[in-house]
Structure formats: C-alpha cells, structure tokens
C-alpha positions as a Markdown table, in Angstrom:
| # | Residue | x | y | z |
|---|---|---|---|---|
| 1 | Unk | -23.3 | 70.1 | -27.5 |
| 2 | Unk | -20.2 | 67.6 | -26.7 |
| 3 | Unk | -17.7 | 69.3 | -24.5 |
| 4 | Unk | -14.3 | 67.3 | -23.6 |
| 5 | Unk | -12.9 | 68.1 | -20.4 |
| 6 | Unk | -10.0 | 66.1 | -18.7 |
| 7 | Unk | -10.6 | 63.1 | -16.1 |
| 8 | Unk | -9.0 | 61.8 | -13.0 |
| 9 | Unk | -9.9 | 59.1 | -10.5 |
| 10 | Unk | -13.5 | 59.7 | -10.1 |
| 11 | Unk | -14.4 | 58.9 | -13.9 |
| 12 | Unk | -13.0 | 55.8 | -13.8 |
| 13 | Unk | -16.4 | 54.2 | -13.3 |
| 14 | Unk | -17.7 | 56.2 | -16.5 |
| 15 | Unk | -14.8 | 55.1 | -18.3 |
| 16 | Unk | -15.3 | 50.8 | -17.4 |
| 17 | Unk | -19.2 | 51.3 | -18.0 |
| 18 | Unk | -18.3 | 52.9 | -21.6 |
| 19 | Unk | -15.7 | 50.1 | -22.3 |
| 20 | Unk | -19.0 | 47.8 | -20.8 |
| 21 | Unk | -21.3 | 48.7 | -22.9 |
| 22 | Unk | -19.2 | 48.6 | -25.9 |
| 23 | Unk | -18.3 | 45.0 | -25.1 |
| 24 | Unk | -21.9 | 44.2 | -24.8 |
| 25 | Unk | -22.6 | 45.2 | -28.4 |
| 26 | Unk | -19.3 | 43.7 | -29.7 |
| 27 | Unk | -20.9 | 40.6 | -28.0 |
| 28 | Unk | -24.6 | 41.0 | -29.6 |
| 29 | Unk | -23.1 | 41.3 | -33.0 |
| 30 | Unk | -21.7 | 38.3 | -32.4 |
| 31 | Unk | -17.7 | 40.0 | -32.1 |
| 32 | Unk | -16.3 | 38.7 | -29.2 |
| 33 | Unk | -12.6 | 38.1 | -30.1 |
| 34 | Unk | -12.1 | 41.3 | -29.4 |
| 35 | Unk | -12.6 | 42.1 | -26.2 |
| 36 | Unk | -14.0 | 39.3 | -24.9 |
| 37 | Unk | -17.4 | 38.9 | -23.4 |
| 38 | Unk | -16.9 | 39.7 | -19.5 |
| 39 | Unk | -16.9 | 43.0 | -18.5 |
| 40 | Unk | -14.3 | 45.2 | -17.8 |
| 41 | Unk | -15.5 | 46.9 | -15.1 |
| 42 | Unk | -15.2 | 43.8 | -12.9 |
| 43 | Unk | -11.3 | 42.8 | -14.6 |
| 44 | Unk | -8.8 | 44.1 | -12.1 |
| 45 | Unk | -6.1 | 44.2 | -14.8 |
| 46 | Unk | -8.7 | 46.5 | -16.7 |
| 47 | Unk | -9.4 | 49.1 | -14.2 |
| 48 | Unk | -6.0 | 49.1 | -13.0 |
| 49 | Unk | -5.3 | 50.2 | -16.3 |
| 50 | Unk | -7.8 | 52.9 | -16.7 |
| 51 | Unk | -6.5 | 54.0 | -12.9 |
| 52 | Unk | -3.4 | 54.6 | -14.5 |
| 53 | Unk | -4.6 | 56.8 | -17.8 |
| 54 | Unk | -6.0 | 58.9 | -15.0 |
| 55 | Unk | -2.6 | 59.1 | -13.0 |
| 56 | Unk | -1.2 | 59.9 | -15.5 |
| 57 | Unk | -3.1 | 63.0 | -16.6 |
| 58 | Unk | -3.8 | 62.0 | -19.9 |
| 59 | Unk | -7.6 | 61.0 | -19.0 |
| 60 | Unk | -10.1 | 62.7 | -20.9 |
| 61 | Unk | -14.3 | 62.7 | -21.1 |
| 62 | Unk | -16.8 | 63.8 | -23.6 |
| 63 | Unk | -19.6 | 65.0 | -22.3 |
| 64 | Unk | -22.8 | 65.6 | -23.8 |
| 65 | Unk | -26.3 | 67.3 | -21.5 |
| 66 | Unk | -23.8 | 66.1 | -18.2 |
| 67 | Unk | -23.9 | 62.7 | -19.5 |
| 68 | Unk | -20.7 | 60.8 | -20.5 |
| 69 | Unk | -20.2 | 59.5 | -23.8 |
| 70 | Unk | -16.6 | 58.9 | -24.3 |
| 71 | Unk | -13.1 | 58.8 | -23.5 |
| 72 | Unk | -9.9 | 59.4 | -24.5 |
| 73 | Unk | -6.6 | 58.5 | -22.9 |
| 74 | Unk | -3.5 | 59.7 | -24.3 |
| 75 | Unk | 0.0 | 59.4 | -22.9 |
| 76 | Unk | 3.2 | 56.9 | -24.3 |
| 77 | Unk | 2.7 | 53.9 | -26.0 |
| 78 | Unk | 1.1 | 50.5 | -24.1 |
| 79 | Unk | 3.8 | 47.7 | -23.6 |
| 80 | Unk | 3.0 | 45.6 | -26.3 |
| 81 | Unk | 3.8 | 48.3 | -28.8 |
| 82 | Unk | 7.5 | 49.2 | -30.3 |
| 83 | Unk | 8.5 | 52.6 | -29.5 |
| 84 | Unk | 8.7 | 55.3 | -31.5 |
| 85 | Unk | 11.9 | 56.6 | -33.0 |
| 86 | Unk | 10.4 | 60.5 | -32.5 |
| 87 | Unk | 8.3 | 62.0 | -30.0 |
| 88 | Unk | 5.0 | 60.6 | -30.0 |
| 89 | Unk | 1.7 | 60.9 | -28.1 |
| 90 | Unk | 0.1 | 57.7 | -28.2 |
| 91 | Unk | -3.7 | 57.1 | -28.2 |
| 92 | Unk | -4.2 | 54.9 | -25.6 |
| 93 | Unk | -7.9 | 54.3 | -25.3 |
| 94 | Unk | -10.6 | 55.3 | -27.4 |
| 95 | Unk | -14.2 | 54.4 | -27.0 |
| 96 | Unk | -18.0 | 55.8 | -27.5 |
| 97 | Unk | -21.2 | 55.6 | -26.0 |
| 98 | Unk | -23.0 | 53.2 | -28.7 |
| 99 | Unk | -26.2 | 55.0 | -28.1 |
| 100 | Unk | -24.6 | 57.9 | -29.3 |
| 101 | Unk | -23.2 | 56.1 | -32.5 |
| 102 | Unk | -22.9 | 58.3 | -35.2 |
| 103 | Unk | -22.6 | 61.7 | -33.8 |
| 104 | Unk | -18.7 | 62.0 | -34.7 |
| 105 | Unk | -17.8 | 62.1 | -31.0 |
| 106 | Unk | -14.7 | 59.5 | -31.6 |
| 107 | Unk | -13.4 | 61.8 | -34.1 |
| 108 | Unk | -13.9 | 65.1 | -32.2 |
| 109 | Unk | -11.9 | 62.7 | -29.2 |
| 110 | Unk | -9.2 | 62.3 | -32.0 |
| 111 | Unk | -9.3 | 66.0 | -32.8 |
| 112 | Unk | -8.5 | 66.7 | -29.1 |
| 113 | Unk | -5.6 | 63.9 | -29.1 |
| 114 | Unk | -4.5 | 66.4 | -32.3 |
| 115 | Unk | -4.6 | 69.1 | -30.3 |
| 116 | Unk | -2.9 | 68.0 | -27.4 |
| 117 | Unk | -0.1 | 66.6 | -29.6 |
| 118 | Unk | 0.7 | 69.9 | -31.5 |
| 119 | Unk | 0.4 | 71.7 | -28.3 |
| 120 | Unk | 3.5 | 69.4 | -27.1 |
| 121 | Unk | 5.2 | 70.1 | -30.1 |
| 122 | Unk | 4.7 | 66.8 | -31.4 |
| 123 | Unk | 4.2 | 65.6 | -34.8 |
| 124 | Unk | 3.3 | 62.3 | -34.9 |
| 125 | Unk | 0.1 | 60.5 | -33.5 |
| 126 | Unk | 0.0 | 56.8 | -33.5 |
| 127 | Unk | -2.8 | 54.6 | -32.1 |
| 128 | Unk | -3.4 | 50.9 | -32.2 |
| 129 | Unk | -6.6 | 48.8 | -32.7 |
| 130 | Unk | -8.3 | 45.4 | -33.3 |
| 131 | Unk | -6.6 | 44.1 | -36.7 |
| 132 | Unk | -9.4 | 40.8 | -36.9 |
| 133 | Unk | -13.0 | 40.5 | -38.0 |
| 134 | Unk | -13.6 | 42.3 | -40.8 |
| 135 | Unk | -11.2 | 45.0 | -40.2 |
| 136 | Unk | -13.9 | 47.6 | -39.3 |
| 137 | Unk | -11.7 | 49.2 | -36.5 |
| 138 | Unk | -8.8 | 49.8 | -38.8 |
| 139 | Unk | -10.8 | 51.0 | -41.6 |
| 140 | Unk | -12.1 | 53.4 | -38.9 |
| 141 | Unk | -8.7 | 54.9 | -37.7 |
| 142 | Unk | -7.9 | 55.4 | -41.8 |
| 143 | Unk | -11.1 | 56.7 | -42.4 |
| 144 | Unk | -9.8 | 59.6 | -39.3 |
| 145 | Unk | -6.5 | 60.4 | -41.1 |
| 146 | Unk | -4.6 | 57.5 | -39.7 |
| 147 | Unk | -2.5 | 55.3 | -42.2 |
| 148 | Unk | -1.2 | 51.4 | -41.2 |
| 149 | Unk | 2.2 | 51.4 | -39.8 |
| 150 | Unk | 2.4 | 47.8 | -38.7 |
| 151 | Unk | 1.0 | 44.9 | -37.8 |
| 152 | Unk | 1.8 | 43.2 | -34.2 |
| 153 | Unk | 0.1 | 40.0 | -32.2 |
| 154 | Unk | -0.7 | 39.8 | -28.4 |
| 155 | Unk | -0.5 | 36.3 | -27.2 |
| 156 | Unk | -4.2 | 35.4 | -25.1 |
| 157 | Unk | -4.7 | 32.3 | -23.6 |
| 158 | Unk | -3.9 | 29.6 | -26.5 |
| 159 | Unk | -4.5 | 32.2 | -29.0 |
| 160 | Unk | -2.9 | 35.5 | -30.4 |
| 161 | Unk | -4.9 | 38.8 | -31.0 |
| 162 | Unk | -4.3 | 40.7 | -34.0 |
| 163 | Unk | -3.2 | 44.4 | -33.6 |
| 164 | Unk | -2.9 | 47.3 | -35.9 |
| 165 | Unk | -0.3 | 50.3 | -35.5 |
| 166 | Unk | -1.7 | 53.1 | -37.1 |
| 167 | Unk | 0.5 | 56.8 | -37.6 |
| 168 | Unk | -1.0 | 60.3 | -38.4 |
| 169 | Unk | 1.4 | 62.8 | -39.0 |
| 170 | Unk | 0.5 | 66.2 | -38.0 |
C-alpha cells in the first residue's frame, strides 16, 4: 500500500537520492539532455531547491512498506515559467522510484496535487516537463489529464533546454 504523507527538511536526502536514481537511468538509456549526468544530490543549486519545496510546506512523499518512492512538491510556479492569469498550484517536482516503475505512483502523486488544489479552491493545475527526446515526458503528463499550454526554453551552458507547460483544469 502507497501512503503520501507531507515532507520537511529531513526528506530532503530521500527526495536528491530519488532525483539520483532517476538521473542514473536517464543516463543508461542513453537520455542525458535532460538532467544531465551528475547527481543532484551533490549540486548545491539542486538541494537548495528541494530545501525550499520543503520550506515552503508544499513537500510531499510516497511511501510504500516505510520505503520512499516518490515525491511531490507543489507550491507557485518555478522562475522560468510565466505566471498564471488565475490561481494556480503549480507542480513543482515530480519523480518516482524506477524500481517501482509501473505501479501508478506518479499518478496517485498527481491525484494528491488534485486534491490539494481543489481543497484551495483552485481550478487550475499546471506542471512543466522535458519537451526533447522523444517527447515521452510530455506524452506522460497528457496521458494524466494534462493538455500542452506552451512551449518555453531554458538557456544551459551554450545550449537551450526545451520545456513544456502543461494545464489540467479541475
């Protein structure tokens, strides 16, 4: 049974070994435009970030047998994304335990960000991905309700990487 249960400081380290091990299988499939191939739990921009989903309250775990295997961090949209001309809640971060691929615990994660969002009174959802390789990570978001809003670029080093806004109205 997956339970979900909100975070703060001390599941940080949970949250940078999930976004590790998620980079080391983007990396093994060869997908490293991404999120690069160093891992986050030793980028100080990285776990500053995640510091700060947990500051803010909007920090949250799945848990399955004690063990975590995901996260969810929902609050207002990241810098690099136009604001919203409603009330929003913006998923922040999203990611899984790989070795627990295919037991629907991104989606249940996206039914709590549902959730959270109607219990605000809000009605929009919006959540941003990974727009290059083959588009799996978008397809993924649509496949969960979401529909394409816009598309956005984040300069990196001497390169750009592709976003994707998606909105769910609830």
């Amino acid at each position: 049974m997956i339970t979900i249960r909100q975070a703060g400081h001390s599941a940080v380290p949970d949250v940078l070994a999930l976004l590790d091990g998620a980079t080391e299988w983007l990396v093994a499939q060869g997908r490293t435009d991404q999120w690069g191939t160093e891992p986050h739990s030793t980028n100080p921009r990285r776990i500053a970030q995640i510091t700060g989903f947990a500051d803010d309250g909007g920090l949250w775990l799945a848990e399955a047998d004690g063990r975590v295997v995901g996260a969810l961090a929902v609050g207002t949209a990241l810098p690099y994304v136009p604001a919203a001309d409603e009330p929003e809640l913006y998923v922040r971060l999203l990611v899984t335990d790989r070795a627990s691929a295919g037991q629907g615990i991104g989606g249940l994660l996206l039914d709590h960000a549902r959730e959270l969002a109607r219990a605000g009174g809000v009605g929009l959802l919006r959540v941003d991905c990974f727009a290059g390789g083959d588009g799996a990570l978008v397809r993924y978001y649509e496949k969960q309700g979401f529909t394409r809003e816009a598309e956005f670029a984040v300069p990196v080093n001497d390169s750009e990487w592709p976003g994707q806004i998606l909105v769910q109205r609830l």
